[in-house]
C-alpha positions as CSV (number, residue, x, y, z in Angstrom):
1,X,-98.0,-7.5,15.8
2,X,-99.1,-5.1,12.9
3,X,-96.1,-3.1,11.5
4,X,-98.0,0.3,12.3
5,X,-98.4,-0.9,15.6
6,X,-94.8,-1.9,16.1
7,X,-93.6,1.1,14.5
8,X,-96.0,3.6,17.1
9,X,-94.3,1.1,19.9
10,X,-91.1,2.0,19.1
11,X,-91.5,5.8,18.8
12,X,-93.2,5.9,22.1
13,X,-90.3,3.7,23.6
14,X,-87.7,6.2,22.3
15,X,-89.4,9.5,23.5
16,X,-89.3,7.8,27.3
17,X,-85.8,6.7,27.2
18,X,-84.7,10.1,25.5
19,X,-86.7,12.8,27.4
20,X,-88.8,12.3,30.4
21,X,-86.5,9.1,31.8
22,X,-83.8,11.4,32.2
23,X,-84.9,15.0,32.9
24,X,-84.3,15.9,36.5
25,X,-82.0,19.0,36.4
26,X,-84.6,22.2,36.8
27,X,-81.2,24.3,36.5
28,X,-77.7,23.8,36.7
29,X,-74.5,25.3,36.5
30,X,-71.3,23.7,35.4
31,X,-69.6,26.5,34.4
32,X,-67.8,25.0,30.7
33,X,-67.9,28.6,29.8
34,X,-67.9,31.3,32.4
35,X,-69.5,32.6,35.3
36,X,-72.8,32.0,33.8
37,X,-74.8,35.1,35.9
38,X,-73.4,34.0,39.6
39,X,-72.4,37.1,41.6
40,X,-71.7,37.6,45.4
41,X,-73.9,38.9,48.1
42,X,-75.2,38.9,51.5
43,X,-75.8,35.2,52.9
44,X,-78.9,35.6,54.8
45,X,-80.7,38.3,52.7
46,X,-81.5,40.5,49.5
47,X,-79.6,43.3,48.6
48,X,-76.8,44.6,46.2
49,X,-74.6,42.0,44.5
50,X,-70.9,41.9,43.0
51,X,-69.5,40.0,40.2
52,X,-67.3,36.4,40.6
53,X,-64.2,35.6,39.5
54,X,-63.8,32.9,36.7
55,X,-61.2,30.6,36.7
56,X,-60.8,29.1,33.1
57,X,-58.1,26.5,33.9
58,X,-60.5,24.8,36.8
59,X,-63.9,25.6,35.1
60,X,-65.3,27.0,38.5
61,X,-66.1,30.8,40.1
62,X,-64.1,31.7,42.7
63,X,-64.6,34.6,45.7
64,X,-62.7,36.5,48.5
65,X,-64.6,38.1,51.3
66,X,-66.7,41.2,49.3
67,X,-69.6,41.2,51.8
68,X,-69.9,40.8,55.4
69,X,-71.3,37.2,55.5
70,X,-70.2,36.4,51.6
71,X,-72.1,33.9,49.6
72,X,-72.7,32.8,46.1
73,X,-75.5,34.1,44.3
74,X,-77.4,32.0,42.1
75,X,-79.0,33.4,38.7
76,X,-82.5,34.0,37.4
77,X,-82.2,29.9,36.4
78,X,-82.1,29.2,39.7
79,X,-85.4,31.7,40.6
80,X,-89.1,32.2,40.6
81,X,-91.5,29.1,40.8
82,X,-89.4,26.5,41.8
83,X,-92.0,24.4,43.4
84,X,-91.1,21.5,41.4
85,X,-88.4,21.1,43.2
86,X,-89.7,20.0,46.4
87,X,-88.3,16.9,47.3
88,X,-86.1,16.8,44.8
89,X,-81.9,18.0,45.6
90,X,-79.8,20.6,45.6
91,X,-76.0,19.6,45.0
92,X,-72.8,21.7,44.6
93,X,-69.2,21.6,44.9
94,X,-67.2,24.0,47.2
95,X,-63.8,24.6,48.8
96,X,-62.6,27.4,50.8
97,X,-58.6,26.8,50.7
98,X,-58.4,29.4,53.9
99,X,-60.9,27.6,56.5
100,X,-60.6,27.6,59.8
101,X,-63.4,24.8,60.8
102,X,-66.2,27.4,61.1
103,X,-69.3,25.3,60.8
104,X,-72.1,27.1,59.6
105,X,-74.9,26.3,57.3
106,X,-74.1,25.4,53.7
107,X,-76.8,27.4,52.1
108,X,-79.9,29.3,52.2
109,X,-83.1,29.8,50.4
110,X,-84.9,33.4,50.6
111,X,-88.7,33.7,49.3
112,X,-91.6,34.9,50.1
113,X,-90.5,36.4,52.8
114,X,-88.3,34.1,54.9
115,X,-84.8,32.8,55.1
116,X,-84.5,29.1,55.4
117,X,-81.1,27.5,56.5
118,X,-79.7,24.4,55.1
119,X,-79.0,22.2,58.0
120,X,-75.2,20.1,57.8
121,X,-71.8,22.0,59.1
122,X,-69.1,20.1,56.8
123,X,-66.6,22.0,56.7
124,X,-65.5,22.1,52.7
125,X,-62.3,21.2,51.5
126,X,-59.6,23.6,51.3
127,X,-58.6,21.9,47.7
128,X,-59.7,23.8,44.9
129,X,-58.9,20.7,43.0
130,X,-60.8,18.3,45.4
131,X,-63.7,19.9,46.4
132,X,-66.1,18.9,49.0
133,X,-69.9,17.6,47.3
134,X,-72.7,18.9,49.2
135,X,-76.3,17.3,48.4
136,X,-79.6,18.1,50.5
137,X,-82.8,17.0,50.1
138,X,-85.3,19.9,49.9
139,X,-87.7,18.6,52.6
140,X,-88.7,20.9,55.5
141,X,-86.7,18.6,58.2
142,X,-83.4,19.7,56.1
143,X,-84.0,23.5,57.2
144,X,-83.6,25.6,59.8
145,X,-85.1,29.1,60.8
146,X,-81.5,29.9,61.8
147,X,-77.8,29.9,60.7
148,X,-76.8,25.9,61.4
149,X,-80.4,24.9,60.7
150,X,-81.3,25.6,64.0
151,X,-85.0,25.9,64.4
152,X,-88.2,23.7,62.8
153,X,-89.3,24.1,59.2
154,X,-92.6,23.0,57.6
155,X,-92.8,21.1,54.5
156,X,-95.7,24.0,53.9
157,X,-93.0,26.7,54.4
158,X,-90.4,25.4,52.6
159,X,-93.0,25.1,49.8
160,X,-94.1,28.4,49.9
161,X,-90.4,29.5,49.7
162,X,-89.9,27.6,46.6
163,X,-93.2,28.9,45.4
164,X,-91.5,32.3,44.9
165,X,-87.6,31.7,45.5
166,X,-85.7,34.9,45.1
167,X,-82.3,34.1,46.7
168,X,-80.6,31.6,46.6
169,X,-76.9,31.2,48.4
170,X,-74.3,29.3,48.6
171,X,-72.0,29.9,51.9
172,X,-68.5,31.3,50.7
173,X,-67.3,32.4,54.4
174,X,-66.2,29.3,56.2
175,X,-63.5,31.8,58.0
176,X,-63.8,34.2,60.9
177,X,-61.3,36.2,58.5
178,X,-60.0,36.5,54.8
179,X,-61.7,33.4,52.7
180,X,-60.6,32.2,49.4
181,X,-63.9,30.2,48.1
182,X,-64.2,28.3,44.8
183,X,-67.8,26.7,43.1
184,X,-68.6,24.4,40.7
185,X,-71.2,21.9,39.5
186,X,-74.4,23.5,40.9
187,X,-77.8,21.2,40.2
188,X,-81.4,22.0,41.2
189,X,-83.0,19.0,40.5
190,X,-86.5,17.8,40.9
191,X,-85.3,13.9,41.5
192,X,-82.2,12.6,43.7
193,X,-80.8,11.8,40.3
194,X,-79.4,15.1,40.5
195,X,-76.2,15.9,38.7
196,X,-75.1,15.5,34.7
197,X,-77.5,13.4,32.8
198,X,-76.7,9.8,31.8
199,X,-78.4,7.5,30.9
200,X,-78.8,4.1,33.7
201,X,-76.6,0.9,33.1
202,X,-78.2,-0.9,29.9
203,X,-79.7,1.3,28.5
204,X,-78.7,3.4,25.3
205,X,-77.8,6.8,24.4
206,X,-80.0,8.5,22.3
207,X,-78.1,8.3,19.1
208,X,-78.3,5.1,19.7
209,X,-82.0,4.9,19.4
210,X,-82.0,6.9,16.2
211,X,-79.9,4.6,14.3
212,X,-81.8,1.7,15.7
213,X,-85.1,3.1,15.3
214,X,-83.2,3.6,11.4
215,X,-82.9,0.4,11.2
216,X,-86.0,-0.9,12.1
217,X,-87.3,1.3,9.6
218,X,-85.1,0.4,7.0
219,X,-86.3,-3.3,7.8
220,X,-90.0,-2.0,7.7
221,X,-89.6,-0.9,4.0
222,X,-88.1,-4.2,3.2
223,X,-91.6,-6.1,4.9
224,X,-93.8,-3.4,3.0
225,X,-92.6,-4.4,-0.2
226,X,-92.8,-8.2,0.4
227,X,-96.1,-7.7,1.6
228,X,-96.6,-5.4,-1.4
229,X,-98.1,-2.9,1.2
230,X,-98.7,0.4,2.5
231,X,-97.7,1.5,6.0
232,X,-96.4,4.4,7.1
233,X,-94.7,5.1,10.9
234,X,-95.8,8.6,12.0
């Protein structure tokens, strides 16, 4: 192979393996820093909003009861145009420490509209520490048209939804009483690789690449000048 050739092979290989290969998360939040816009609201529609408490020793938001059906709110991130998404997951980690086994719906999507229920009633875990993972697959079978996914939804509804997505929240009253809910690790992702991205097994990091692709340029220089030479890797 030519050594321009070779060279435009290699660049091409390492803009796959460090971009594209691994870009599923449309938002996320893992909250490192803070509450990064979440607030509290109503469940199963628009309206006002309250600020969430952030926990700096666990890295997560956490909520009492502030609305009559209390959720987490997701931010602007999270909004608009999300039909990319379809298909893809939506994953988060939640415990309610004062549950009393009330199954309801984990979350809801609002747009256009409509209020579509996530179907599932796991109860989360009442360890702040331990949370409970929940991960759907934004399909229309996965919704309801009610609280506990009761109902039929469309993949054509769900679509138009996530054409214009203006709510979307995360269930934070597992309790017929007082709750005490905590959040973490919320992905919307366009692939069920959904979650913090790694590279697969066998395959390197991207600083890796660049001190290979180095290398192999470092090795190019050396053929240039035994072949006394020109060539030059864009």
């Amino acid at each position: 192979m030519r050594l321009s050739a070779f060279c435009a092979s290699l660049a091409a290989a390492s803009v796959f393996l460090t971009g594209s290969a691994y870009a599923a998360n449309v938002a996320s939040s893992t909250f490192d820093v803070g509450a990064e816009g979440w607030q509290v609201g109503e469940f199963q529609s628009l309206g006002a909003t309250s600020g969430v408490t952030y926990n700096s020793v666990r890295q997560d938001i956490e909520t009492s009861d502030v609305f009559s059906y209390n959720a987490f709110v997701a931010p602007t991130a999270f909004l608009g145009d999300k039909s990319a998404v379809f298909g893809g997951t939506f994953r988060f980690e939640l415990s309610d420490s004062l549950n009393d086994g009330f199954a309801a719906s984990p979350f809801t999507l609002i747009g256009n509209g409509q209020a579509l229920y996530a179907k599932g009633s796991v109860v989360p875990s009442t360890d702040p520490l331990a949370k409970t993972t929940y991960s759907l697959t934004l399909i229309g079978s996965n919704f309801g048209t009610s609280d506990g996914g009761a109902g039929t939804v469309s993949d054509a509804t769900l679509q138009s939804v996530l054409a214009n997505l203006q709510r979307v929240a995360i269930n934070a009253d597992w309790r017929s009483g007082a709750d005490f809910v905590t959040l973490d690790n919320v992905y919307l992702c366009t692939t069920g690789a959904c979650g913090a991205v790694t590279p697969p097994p066998g395959v390197p990091e991207p600083a890796t690449w660049a001190m290979m692709l180095s290398g192999f340029g470092l090795l190019g220089a050396a053929a240039r000048r035994r072949a006394r030479s020109s060539v030059t890797c864009a």
